[in-house]
C-alpha positions in Angstrom: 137.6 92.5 131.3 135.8 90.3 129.1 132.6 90.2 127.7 130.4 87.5 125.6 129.1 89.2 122.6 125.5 87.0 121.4 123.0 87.9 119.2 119.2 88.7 120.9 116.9 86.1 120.7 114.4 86.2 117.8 111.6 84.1 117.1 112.1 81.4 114.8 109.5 83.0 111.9 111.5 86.3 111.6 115.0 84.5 111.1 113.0 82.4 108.5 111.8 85.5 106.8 115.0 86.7 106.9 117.1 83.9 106.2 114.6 82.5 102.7 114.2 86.1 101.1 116.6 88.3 99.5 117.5 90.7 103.2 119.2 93.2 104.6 120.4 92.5 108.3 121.9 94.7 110.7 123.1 94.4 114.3 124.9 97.0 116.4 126.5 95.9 120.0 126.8 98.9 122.5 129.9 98.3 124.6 128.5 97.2 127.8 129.5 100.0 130.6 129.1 99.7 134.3 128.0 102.6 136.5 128.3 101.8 140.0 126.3 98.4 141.0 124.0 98.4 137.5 125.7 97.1 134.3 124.1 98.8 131.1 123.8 97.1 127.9 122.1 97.4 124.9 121.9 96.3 121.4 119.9 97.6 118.1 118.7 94.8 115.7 116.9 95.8 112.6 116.1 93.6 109.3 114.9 94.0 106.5 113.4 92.0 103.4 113.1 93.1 99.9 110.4 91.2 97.9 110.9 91.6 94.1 108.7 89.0 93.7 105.5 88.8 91.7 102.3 89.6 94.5 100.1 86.9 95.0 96.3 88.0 95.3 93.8 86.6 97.0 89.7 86.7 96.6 86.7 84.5 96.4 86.1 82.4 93.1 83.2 80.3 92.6 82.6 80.0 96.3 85.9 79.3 97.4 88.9 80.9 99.0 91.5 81.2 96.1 95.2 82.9 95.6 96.9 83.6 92.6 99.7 85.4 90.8 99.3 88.5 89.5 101.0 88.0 86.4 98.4 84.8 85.7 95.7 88.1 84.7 92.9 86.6 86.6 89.7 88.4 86.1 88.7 88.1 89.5 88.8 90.7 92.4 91.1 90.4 94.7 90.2 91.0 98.2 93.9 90.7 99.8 97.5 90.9 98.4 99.6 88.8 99.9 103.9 88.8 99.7 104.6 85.3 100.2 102.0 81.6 99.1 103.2 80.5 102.6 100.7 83.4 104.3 97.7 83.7 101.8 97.5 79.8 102.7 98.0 80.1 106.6 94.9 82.7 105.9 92.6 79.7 104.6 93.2 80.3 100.5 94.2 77.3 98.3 96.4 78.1 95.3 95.4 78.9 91.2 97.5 77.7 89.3 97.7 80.3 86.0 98.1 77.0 83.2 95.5 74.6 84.3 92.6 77.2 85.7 
């Protein structure tokens, strides 16, 4: 007997995730069995990210939709916290920067 071991298809955005932060990935492959006419196979896939990373806030300033790092001490209130620049701006915030603001 032989069998073709492949990983599941994942969408594109979760291997990024994955793949671009610091992760921890783990697959398990069932042997595939066969009971009568029905072959059974299954597969667990579970990842995980670990974000050390300083969390980006974002709020209203003057008007506009702004993000920024927490360690820049903003006075502002922050409305959303955010783990990655990448989603505050797909949410319609522009970046702070902590020097020139």
């Amino acid at each position: 007997m032989t069998y073709k071991f492949v990983m599941p298809l994942i969408p594109k955005e979760d291997w990024y995730n994955t793949v671009d932060d610091i992760s921890i990935l783990a697959f398990f492959q069932g042997y595939p069995s066969q009971l009568d006419t029905v072959f059974y196979h299954k597969y667990a896939f579970v990842g995980s990210r670990l974000n050390f990373k300083d969390r980006i806030l974002a709020g209203e300033v003057d008007g506009y939709k702004r993000f920024w790092y927490e360690s820049c001490e903003f006075p502002y209130q922050a409305d959303e916290i955010y783990s990655s620049k990448r989603d505050a701006a797909k949410n319609g915030y522009s970046e702070m920067d902590c020097l020139n603001n």
